[in-house]
C-alpha positions as CSV (number, residue, x, y, z in Angstrom):
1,X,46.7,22.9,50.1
2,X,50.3,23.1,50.5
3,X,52.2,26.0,48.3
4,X,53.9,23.1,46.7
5,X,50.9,21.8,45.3
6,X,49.5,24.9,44.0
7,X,52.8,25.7,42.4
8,X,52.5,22.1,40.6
9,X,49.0,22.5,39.4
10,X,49.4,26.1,38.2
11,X,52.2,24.9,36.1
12,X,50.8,21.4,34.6
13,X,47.8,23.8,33.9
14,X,49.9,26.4,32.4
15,X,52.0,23.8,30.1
16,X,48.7,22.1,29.5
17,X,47.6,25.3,27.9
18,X,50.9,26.5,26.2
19,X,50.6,23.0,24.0
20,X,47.3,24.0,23.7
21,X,47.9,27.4,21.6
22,X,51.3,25.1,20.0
23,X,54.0,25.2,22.2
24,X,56.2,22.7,20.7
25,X,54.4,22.8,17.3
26,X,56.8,24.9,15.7
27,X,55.4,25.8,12.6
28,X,52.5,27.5,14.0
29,X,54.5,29.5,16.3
30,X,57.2,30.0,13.6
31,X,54.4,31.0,11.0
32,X,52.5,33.3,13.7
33,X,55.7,35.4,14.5
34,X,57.4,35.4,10.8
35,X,53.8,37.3,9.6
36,X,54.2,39.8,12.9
37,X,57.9,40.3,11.8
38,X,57.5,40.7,8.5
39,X,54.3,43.5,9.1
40,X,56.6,45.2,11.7
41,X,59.5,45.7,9.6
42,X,57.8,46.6,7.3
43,X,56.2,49.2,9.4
44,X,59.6,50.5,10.8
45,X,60.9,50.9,7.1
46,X,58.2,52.9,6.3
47,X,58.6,55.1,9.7
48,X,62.6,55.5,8.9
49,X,62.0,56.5,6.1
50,X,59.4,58.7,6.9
51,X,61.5,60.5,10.1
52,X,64.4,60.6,7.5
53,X,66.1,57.2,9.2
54,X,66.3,58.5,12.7
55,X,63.8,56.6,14.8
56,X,63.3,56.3,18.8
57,X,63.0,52.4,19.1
58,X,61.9,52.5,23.0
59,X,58.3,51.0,22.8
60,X,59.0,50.0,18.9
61,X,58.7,46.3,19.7
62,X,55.5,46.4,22.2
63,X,52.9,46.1,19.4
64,X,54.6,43.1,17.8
65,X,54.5,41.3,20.9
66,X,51.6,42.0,22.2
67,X,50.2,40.8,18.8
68,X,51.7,37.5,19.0
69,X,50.4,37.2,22.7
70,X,47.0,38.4,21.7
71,X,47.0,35.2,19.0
72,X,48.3,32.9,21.3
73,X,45.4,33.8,23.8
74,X,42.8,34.2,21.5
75,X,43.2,32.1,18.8
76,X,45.2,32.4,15.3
């Protein structure tokens, strides 16, 4: 099987799957990520306040993410 091929395949099954989970069906996505945005900022008020508004932002944004990820995979 030529690396072409496998390339081609990996991505029709990859696209395939991405519609699945609703790629291109915007108001799941859109409602999925508005409900992890609003629980994270939230979260990060809370925290400012909390440290007294200085906060170290370097993995911040990791749980969010994964969260939407982990949805995507695994169902809503």
């Amino acid at each position: 099987m030529s690396s072409h091929k496998v390339w081609r395949d990996v991505r029709s099954f990859s696209q395939k799957k991405l519609r699945d989970f609703g790629f291109r069906k915007s108001q799941v996505l859109e409602s999925l990520i508005e409900t992890e945005l609003y629980d994270f900022l939230d979260s990060f008020g809370k925290l400012a306040i909390g440290c007294g508004g200085i906060v170290r932002i370097e993995n911040t944004f990791t749980i969010p993410v994964v969260n939407v990820i982990w949805n995507l995979v695994f169902g809503f």
